[in-house]
N, C-alpha and C positions, 0 to 999 in steps of 0.2 A: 504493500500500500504506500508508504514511502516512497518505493521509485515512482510507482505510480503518479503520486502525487507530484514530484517533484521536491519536496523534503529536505531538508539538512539533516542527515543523521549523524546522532553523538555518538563515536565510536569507542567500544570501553576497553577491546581488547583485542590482540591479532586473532583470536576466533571470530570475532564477530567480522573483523574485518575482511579476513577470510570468506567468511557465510555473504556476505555484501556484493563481491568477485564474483562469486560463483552467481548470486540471483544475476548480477548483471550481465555477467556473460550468454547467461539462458535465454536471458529478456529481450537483451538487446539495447539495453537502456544504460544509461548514466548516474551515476552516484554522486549527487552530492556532501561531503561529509565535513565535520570538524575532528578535530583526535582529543578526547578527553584526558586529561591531566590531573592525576588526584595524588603526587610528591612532592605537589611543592613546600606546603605547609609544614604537612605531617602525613605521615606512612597511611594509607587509604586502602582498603580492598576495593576500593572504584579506581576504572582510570587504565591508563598507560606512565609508566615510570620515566622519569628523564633522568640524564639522556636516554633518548626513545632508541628502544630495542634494532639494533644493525635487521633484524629477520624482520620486524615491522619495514624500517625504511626500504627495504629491497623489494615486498609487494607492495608497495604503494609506487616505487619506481618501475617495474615490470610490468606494471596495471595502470598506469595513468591512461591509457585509452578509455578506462571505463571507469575511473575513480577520481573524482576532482575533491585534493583538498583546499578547503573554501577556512581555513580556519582552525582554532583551538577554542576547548570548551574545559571548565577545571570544578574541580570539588573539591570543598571545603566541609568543614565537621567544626565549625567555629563561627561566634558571632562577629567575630571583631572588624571591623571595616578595615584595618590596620594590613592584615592578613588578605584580607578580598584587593586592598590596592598592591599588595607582595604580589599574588597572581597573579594581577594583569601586567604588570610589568614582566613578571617571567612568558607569560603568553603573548605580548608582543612582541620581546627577544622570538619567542620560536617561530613570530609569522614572519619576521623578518629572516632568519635564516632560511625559510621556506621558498620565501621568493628570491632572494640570492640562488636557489636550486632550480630557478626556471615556473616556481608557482605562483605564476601574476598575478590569479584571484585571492591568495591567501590574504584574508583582510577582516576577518570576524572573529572578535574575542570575546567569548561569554563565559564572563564570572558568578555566573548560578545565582543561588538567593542567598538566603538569611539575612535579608533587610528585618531590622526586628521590630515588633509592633511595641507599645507602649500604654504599659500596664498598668501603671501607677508615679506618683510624682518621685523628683529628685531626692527631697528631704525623707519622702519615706523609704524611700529604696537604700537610703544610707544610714536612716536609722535600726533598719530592721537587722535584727541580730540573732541570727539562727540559736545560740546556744540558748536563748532564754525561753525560746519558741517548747508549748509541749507539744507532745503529741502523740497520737493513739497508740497504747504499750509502749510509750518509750521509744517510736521507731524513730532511727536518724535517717536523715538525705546528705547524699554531701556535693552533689551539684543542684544547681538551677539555672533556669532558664533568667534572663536579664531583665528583669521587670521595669526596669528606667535604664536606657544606654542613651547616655546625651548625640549619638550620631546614629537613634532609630529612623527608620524609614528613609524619605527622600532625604536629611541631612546627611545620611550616613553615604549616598551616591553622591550627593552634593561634594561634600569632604576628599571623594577618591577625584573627581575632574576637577577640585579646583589643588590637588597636591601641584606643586610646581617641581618640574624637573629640568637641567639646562635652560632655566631663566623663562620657562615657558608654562603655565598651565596646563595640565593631561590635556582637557579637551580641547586644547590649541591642538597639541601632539597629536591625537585620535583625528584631529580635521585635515591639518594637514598632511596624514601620512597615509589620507584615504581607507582609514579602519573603522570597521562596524562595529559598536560595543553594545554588549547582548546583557542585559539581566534578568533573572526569575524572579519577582520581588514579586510573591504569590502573596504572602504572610502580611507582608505590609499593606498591602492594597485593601486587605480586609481588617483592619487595626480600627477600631472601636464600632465594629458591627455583629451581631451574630448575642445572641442569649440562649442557653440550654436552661429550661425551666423542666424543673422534678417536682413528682407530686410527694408530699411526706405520706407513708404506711404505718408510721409507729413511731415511740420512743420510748428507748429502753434503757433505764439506770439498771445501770453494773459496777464492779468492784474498779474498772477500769476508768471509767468515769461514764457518762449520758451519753448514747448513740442514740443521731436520728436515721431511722428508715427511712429510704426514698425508692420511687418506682423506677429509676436506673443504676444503673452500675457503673463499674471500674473501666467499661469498653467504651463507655458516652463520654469519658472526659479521657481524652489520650493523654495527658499530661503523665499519666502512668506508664506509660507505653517507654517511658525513659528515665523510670525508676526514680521518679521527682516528683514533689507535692503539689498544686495550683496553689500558691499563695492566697489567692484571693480569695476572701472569703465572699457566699452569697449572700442574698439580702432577702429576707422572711417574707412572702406575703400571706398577710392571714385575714377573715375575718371578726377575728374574736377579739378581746379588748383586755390580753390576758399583760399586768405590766409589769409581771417576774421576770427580769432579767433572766438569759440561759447562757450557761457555758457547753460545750460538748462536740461531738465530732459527727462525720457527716458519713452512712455506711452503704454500702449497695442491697440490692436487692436479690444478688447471687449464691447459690451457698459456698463462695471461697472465702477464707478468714479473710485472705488479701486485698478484699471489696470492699475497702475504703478507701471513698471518693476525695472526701479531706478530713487528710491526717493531721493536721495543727489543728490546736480550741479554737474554734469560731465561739463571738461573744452574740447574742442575737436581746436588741429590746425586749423581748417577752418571749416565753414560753412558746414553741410551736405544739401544733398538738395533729391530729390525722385529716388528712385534709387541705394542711396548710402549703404553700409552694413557695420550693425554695429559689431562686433566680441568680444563676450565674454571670455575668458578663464581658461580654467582648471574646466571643469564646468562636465566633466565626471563621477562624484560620485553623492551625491542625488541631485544635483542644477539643472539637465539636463532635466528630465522627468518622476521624482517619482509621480506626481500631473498630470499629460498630460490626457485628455480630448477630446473627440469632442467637443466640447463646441460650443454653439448656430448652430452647423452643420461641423465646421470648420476642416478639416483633419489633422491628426496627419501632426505632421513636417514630411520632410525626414528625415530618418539618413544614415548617409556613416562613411565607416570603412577605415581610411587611415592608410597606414601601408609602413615604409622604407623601402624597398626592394636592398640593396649595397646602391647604389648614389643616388636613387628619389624614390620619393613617389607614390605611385600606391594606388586608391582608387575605394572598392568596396562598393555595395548597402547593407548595413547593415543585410537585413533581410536572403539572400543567401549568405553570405561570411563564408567560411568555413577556422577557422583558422589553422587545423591539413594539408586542402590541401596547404593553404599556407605555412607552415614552411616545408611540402615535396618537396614542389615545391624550396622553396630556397634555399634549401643541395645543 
């Protein structure tokens, strides 16, 4: 479908590259590719290692009839913009050696994602102090996810074009040297959109401390998916007028012990009780239902697409809602 298409494909390894050859020799067709890069940083089971394999460079040179490389593409396992503007510089070194070899189109460099969204403010992110943090049995974390990085989002792109190098601006460098710069900035794009709402089943004091039941689990919030807690805690809604302040923790509806949604004490204005829905947010990037499951039979959550429409909010079933009829509709 790729060739088909006409495609840029990320190539991860001399198999794949390999397997690419071969489609297009069958087909008759042409490949466009980049060669993914995943040493520059740190040692990666993704990628091609540099310097690139002598058995790589010899099929890509024995096969350029049916293999145009158009580029390099690199992965990262890090938030740091720091690191994302280290790749692109090692990825322009190798489009430039590339066409010193005779490969005039080599001209696009895509530095992937982890543009990071923004969680919470400055003062809180640097006040918070994990050791004083409780949490369910005792459990520790010993990474997170960056819940304040002063270069999330577009700053953090921002930051890498405006580094100066030889007296010039990157995106001086990038314009004049005729290069395509590529990013996945999936995560950022959805940074303060998206709410996963649970409905409460119960609450259960234990020797451990208060667990609330809720009708999802450990697979609806992937923040678990990388052995880390979601800091944030959710905000209560109820109808009752219950003004017991509550401390406790937040549990699945799974039978695994390890179905807990949040393992730090959430403090909540009153009492929840069954019924009540607890409301997470900004959880529309991978936190929502990267990991979603039927698990033990249990149906996907719903999801709904709410959207401003002038003065209120109008909300459609996620799986039919068509966003080109809605913004026709809004003109």
């Amino acid at each position: 479908m790729a060739l088909t298409s006409g495609s840029t494909i990320s190539v991860d390894s001399r198999s794949e590259l390999s397997q690419i050859i071969g489609l297009c020799k069958r087909s008759g067709r042409r490949a466009n590719t980049l060669l993914r890069i995943g040493n520059v940083v740190h040692e990666s089971r993704f990628g091609i290692a540099v310097p690139i394999d002598s058995q790589i460079m010899n099929l890509i040179s024995r096969n350029r009839r049916v293999v145009e490389v158009r580029g390099f593409s690199g992965h990262l396992n890090t938030f740091k913009v720091e690191d994302r503007l280290h790749l692109l510089m090692k990825l322009l070194e190798l489009c430039k050696q590339f066409r010193e070899l005779g490969y005039v189109n080599c001209n696009t460099v895509d530095i992937g994602g982890g543009f990071t969204a923004e969680y919470t403010t400055e003062k809180e992110w640097k006040s918070y102090d994990k050791t004083r943090e409780e949490y369910w049995n005792n459990r520790t974390f010993t990474r997170y996810y960056p819940y304040y990085y002063e270069l999330s989002g577009t700053a953090g792109l921002q930051y890498i074009l405006d580094h100066v190098k030889g007296g010039k601006p990157l995106s001086e460098l990038l314009r004049v040297g005729a290069f395509r710069l590529v990013v996945e900035s999936g995560e950022s794009l959805l940074d303060q959109a998206g709410i996963t709402v649970m409905r409460i089943a119960d609450v259960k004091a234990l020797r451990q401390g208060t667990l609330i039941i809720v009708d999802g689990n450990m697979n609806h919030m992937s923040e678990r998916l990388y052995e880390a807690d979601f800091l944030l805690s959710p905000e209560l809604l109820s109808s009752g007028k219950r003004g017991v302040p509550f401390e406790g923790f937040v549990a699945g509806n799974s039978c695994m012990e390890e179905d807990i949604i949040t393992w730090h004490k959430i403090c909540l204005p009153m009492t929840p009780t069954r019924g009540d829905l607890l409301v997470y947010y900004n959880t529309a990037a991978y936190l929502m239902d990267s990991n979603e499951s039927e698990f033990t039979r249990m149906p996907f959550p719903r999801k709904m697409c709410a959207l401003r429409d002038r003065n209120e909010w109008k909300a459609y079933d996620d799986e039919s809602f068509s966003q080109v009829a809605f913004l026709e509709m809004s003109e």
